[in-house]
LOSEVEX-441548 format. One line per field, with one value per residue: residue number from 1; x, y, z of N, C-alpha, C in turn. Coordinates in nm, 3 decimals, padded with zeros to 5 digits. Each point is the difference from the previous one (the first is absolute). Layout:
// LOSEVEX-441548
k = (NUM_...) .
n.px = (X_...) .
n.py = (Y_...) .
n.pz = (Z_...) .
ca.px = (X_...) .
ca.py = (Y_...) .
ca.pz = (Z_...) .
c.px = (X_...) .
c.py = (Y_...) .
c.pz = (Z_...) .
***
This chain:
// LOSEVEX-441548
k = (1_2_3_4_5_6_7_8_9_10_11_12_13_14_15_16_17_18_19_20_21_22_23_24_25_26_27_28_29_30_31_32_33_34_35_36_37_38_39_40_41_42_43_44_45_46_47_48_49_50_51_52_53_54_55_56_57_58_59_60_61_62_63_64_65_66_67_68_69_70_71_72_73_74_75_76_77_78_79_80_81_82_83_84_85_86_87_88_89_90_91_92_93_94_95_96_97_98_99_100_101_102_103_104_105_106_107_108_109_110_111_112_113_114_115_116_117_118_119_120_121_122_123_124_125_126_127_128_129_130_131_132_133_134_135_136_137_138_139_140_141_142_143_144_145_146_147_148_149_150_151_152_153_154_155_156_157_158_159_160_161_162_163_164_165_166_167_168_169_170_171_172_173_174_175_176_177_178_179_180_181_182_183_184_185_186_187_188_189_190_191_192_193_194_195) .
n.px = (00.082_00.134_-00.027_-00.098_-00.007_00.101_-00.044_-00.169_00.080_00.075_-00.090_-00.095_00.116_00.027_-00.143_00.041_00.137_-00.059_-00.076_00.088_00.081_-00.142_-00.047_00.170_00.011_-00.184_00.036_00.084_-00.081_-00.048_00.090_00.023_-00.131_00.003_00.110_-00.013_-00.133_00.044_00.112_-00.085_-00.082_00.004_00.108_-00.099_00.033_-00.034_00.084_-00.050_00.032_00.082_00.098_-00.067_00.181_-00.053_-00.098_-00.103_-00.021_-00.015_00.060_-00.141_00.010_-00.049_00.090_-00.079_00.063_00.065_00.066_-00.082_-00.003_-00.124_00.026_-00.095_-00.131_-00.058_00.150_-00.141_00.084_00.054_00.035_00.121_-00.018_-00.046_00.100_-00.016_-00.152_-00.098_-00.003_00.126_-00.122_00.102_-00.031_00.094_-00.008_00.030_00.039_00.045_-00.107_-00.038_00.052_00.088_-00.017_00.053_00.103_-00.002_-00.067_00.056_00.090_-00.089_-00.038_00.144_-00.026_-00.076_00.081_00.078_00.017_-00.065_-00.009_00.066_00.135_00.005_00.035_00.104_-00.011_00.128_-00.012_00.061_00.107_00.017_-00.017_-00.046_00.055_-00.002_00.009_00.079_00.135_00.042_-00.090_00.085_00.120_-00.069_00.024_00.104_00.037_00.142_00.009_00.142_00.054_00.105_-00.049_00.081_-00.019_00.016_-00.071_-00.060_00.045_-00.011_-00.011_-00.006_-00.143_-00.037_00.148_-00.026_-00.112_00.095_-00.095_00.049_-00.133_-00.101_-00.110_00.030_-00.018_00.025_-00.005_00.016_00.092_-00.021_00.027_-00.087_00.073_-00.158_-00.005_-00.013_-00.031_-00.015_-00.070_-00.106_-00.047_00.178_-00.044_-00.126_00.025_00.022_-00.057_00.166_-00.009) .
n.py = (-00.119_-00.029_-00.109_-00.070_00.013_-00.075_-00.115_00.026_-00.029_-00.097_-00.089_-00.012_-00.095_-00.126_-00.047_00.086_00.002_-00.112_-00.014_-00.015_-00.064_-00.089_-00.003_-00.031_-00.163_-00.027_00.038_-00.086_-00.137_00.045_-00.015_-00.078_-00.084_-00.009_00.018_-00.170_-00.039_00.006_-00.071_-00.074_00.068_-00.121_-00.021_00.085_00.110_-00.055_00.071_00.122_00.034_00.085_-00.141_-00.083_00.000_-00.043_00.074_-00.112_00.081_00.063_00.046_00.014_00.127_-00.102_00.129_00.047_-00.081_00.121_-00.090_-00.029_-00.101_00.006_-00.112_00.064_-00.096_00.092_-00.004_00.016_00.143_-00.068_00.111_00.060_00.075_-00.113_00.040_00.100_-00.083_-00.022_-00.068_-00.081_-00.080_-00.059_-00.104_-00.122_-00.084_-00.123_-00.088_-00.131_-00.016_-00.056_00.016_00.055_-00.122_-00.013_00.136_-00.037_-00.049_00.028_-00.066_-00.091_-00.044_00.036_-00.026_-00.060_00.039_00.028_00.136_00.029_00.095_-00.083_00.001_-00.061_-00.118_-00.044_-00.149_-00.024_-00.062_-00.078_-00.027_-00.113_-00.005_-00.052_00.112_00.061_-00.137_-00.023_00.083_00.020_-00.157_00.006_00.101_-00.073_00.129_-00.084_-00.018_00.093_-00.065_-00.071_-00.033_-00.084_-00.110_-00.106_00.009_-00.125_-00.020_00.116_-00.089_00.010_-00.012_-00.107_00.022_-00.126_-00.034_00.090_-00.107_-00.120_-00.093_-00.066_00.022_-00.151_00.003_00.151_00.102_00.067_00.074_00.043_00.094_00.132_-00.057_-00.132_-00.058_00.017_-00.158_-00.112_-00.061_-00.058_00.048_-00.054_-00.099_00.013_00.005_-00.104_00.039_00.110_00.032_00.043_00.134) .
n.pz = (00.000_00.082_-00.041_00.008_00.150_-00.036_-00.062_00.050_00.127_-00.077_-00.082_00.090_00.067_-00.117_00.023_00.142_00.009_-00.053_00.096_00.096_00.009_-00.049_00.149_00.055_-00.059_00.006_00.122_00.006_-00.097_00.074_00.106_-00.104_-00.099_00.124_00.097_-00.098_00.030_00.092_-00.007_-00.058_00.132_-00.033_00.113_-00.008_00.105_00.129_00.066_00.014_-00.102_00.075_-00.083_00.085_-00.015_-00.111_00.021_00.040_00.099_-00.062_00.045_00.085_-00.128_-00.047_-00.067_-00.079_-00.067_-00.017_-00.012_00.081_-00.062_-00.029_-00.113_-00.041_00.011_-00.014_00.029_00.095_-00.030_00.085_00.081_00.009_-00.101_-00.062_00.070_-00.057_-00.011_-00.100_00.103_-00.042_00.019_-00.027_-00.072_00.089_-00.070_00.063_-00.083_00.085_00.015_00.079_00.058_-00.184_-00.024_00.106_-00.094_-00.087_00.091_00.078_-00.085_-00.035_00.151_00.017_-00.145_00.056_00.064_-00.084_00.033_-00.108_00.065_00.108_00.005_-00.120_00.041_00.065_-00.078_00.052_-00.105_00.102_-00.084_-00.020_-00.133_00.033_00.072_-00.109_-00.076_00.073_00.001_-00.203_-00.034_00.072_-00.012_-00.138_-00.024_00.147_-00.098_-00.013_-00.044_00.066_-00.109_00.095_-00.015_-00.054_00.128_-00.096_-00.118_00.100_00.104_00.090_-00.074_00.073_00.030_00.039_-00.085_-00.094_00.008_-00.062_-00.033_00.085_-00.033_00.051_00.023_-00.002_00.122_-00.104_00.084_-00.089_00.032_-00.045_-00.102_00.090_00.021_-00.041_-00.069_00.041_-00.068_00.026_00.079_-00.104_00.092_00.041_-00.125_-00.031_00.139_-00.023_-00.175_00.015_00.053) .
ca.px = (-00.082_00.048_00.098_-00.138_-00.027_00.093_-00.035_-00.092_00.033_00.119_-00.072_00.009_00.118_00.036_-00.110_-00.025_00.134_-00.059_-00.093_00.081_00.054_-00.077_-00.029_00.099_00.024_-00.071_00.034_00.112_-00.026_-00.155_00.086_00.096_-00.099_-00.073_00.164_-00.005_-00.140_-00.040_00.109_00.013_-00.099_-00.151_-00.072_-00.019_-00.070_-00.166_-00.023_00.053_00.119_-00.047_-00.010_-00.102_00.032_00.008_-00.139_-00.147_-00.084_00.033_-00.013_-00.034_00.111_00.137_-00.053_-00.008_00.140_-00.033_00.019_-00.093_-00.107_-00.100_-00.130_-00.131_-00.041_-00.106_00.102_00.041_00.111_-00.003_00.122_-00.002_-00.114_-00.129_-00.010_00.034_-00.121_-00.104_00.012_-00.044_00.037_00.110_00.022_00.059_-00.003_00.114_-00.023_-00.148_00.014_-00.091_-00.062_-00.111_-00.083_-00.076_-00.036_-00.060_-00.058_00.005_00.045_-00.094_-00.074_00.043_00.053_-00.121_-00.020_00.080_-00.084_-00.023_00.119_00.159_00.086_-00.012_00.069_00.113_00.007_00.104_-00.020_00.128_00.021_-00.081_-00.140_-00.042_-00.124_-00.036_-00.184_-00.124_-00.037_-00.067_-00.142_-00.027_-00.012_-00.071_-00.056_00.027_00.177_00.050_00.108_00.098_00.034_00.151_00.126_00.055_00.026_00.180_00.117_-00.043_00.070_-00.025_-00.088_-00.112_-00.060_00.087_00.112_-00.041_-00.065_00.065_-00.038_00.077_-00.070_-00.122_-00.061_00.032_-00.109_00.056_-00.063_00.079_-00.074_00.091_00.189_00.039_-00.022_-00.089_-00.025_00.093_-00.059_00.041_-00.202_-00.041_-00.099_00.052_00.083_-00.088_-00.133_-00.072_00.109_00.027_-00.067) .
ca.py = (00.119_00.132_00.005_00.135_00.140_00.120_00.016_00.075_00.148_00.063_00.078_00.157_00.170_00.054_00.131_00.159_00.003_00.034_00.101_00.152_00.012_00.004_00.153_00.041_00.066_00.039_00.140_00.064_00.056_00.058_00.134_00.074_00.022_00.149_00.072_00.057_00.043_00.125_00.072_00.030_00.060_-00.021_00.034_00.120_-00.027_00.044_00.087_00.113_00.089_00.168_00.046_-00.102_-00.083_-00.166_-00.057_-00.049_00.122_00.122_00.051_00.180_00.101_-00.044_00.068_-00.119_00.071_00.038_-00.093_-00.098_-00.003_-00.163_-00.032_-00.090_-00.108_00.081_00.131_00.126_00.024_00.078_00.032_00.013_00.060_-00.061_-00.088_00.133_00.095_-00.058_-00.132_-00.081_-00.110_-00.111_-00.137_-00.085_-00.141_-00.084_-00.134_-00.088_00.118_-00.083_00.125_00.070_-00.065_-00.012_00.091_00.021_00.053_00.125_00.135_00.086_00.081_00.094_00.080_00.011_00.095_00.091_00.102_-00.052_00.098_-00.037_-00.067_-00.147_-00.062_-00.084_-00.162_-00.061_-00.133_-00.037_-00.190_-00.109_00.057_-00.134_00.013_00.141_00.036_-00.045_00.089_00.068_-00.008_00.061_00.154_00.070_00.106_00.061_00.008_00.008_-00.119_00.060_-00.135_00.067_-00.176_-00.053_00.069_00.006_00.042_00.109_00.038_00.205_00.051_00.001_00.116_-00.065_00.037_00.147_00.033_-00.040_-00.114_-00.141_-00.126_00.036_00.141_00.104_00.138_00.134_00.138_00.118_00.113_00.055_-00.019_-00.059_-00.138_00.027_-00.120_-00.128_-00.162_-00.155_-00.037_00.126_00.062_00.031_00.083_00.120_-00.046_00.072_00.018_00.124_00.110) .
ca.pz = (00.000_-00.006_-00.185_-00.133_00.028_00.046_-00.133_-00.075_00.030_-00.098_-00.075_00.029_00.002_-00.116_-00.059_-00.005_-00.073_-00.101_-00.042_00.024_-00.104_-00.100_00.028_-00.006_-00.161_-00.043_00.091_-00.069_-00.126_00.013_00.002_-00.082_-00.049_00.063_-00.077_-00.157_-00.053_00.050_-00.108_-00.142_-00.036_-00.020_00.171_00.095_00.151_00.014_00.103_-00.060_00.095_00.020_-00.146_-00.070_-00.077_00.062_00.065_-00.111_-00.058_00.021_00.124_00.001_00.002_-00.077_-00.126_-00.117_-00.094_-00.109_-00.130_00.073_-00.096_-00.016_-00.057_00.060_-00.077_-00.097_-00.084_00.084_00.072_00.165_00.047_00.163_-00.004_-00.005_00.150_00.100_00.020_00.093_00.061_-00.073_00.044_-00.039_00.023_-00.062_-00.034_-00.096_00.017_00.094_00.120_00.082_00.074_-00.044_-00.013_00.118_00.065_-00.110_00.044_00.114_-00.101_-00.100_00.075_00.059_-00.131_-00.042_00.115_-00.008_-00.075_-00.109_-00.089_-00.045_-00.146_-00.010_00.068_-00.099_00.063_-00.047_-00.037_-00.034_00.066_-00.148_-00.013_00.034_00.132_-00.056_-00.074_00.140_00.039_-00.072_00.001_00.135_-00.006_-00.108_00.048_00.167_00.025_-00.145_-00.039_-00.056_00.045_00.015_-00.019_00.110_00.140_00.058_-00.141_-00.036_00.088_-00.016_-00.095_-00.009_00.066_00.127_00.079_00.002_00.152_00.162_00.006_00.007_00.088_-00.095_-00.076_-00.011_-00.089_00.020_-00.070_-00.013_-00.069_00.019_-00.044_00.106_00.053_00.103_00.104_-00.052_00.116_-00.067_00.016_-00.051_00.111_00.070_-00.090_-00.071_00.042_-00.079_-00.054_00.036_-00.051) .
c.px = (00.087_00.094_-00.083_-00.016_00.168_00.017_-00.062_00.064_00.133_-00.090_-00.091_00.057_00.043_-00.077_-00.001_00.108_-00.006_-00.097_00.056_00.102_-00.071_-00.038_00.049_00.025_-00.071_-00.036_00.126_-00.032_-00.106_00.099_00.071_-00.087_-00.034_00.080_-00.021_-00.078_00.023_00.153_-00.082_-00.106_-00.142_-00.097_-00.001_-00.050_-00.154_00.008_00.050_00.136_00.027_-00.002_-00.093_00.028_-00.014_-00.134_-00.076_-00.054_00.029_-00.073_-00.122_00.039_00.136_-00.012_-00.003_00.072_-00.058_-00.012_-00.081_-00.083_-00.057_-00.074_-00.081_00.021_-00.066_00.102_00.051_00.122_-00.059_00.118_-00.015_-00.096_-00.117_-00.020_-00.002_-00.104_-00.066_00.057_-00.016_00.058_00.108_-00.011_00.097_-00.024_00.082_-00.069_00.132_00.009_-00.114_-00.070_-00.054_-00.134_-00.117_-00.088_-00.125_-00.188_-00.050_00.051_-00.082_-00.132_00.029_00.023_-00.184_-00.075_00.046_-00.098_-00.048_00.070_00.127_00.011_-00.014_00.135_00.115_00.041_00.164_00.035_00.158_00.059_-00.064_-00.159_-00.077_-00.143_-00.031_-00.174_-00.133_00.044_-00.079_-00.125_-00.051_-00.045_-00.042_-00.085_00.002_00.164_00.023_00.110_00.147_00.088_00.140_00.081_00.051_00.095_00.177_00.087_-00.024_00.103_00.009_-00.109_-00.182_-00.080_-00.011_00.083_00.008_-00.057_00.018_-00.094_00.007_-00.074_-00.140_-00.088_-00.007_-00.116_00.047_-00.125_00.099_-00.119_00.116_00.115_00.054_-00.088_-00.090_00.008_00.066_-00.046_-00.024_-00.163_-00.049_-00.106_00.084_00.055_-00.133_-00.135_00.010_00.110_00.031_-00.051_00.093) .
c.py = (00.126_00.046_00.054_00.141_00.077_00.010_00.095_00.174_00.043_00.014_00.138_00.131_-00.007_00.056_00.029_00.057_00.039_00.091_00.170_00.011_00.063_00.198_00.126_00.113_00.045_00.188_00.073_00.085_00.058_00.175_-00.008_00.058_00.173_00.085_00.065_00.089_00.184_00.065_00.031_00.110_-00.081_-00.028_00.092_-00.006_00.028_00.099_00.143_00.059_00.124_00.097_-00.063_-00.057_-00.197_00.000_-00.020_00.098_00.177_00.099_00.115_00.057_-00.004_00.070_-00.074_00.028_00.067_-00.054_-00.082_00.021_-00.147_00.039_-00.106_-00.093_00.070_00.064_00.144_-00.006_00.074_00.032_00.107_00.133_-00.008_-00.034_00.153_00.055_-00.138_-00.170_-00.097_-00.184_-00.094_-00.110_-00.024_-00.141_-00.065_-00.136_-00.063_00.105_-00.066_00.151_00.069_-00.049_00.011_00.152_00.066_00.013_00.096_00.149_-00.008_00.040_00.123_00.115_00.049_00.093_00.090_00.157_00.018_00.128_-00.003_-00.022_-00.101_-00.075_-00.040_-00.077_-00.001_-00.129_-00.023_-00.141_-00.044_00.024_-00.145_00.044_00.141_-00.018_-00.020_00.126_00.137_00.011_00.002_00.087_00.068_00.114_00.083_00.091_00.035_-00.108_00.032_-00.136_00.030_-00.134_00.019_00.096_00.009_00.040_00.165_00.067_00.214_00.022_-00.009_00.085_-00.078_00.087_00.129_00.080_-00.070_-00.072_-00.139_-00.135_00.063_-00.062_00.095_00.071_00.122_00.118_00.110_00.147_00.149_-00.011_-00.100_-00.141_00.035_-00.123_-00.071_-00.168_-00.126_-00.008_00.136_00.101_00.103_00.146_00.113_-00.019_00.107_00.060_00.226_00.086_00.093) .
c.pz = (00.000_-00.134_-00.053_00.042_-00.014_-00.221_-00.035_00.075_-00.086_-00.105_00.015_-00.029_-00.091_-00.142_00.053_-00.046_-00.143_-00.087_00.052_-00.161_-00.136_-00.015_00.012_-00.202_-00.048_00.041_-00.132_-00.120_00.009_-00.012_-00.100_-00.084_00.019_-00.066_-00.120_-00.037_00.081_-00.082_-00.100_-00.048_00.027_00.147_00.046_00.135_-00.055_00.094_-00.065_00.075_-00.067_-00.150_-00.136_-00.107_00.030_00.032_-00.111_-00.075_00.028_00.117_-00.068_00.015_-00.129_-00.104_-00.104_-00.134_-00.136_-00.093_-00.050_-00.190_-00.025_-00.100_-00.003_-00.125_-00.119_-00.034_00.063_00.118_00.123_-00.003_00.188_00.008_00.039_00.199_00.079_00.016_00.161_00.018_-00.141_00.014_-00.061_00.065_-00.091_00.017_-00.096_-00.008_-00.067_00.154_00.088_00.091_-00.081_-00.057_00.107_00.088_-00.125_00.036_00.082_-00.076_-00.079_00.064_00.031_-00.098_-00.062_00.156_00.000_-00.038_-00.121_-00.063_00.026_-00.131_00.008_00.042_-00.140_00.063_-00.103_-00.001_-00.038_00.024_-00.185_00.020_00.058_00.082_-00.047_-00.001_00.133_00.092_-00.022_00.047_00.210_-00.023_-00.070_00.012_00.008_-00.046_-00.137_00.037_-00.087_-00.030_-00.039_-00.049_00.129_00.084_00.032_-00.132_00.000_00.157_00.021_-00.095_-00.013_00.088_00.142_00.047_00.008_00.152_00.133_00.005_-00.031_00.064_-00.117_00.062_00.071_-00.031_00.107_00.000_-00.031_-00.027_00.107_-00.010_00.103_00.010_00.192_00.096_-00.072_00.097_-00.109_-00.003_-00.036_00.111_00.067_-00.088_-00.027_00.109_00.153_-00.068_00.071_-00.068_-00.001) .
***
């Protein structure tokens, strides 16, 4: 009896040994992984800091760049002009994007609440067109639509990176030459939308 028990207690200790070890490397490369990904640009914090460089979303207050130009799906040019009067809503969406999928109702409750003399809204459709036509026919309406390709061959350039948005889905209000709000839930962005 005491051969099996002093057996099943070296096995024991050698899965757990094991399994430290297993956990050990798997920790390692989890940190090198990290390392890279945040070297290379594509990990940003989630927490702001005092220059709001690196965060998801752009801080209220963030001026919005002159440069700043979108065209729509119908051909029409927006530019930073077009953002220096009255409150105007920005969504962004990408696919595959599960959340935007998922927020796609509440934003279109929340876009159909909106004042009826606001400006009309702009949905940025970015990422493979795959998940464009179910967002199109969401927002059919509700939104001028802008469609940008893919999110990573446009690096700076696109109206994303323009406005410091790095996560999706995204709704901005701008208006007065400024980034007014900024939130990942459209309830939290346009409800009630600023005056």
């Amino acid at each position: 009896m005491t051969d099996t028990l002093w057996l099943a207690t070296g096995l024991a200790l050698a899965t757990g040994l094991a399994a430290l070890l297993v956990g050990l490397t798997l920790a390692r490369r989890y940190r090198e992984l990290h390392t890279a990904l945040k070297d290379s640009g594509l990990l940003r914090p989630t927490t702001p800091n005092p220059t709001n460089e690196g965060t998801w979303l752009p801080a209220p207050g963030t001026q919005i760049p002159p440069d700043l130009t979108i065209k729509t799906k119908a051909g029409k040019l927006i530019t930073a002009t077009d953002f220096a009067g009255p409150d105007v809503v920005m969504i962004f969406l990408t696919s595959p994007c599960n959340a935007c999928r998922a927020a796609l109702p509440n934003l279109r409750k929340a876009l159909t609440e909106l004042p009826p003399d606001s400006p009309s809204p702009i949905a940025v459709l970015a990422g493979d067109t795959t998940a464009w036509p179910d967002y199109l026919v969401a927002l059919s309406g509700l939104v001028r639509p802008v469609e940008e390709g893919d999110i990573n061959t446009q690096k700076g350039k696109s109206t994303a990176d323009k406005l410091n948005v790095h996560s999706y889905p995204a709704v901005l209000v701008l208006g007065e030459g400024k980034i007014k709000r900024s939130s990942m839930t459209p309830e939290a962005t346009l409800t009630p939308l600023p005056k």
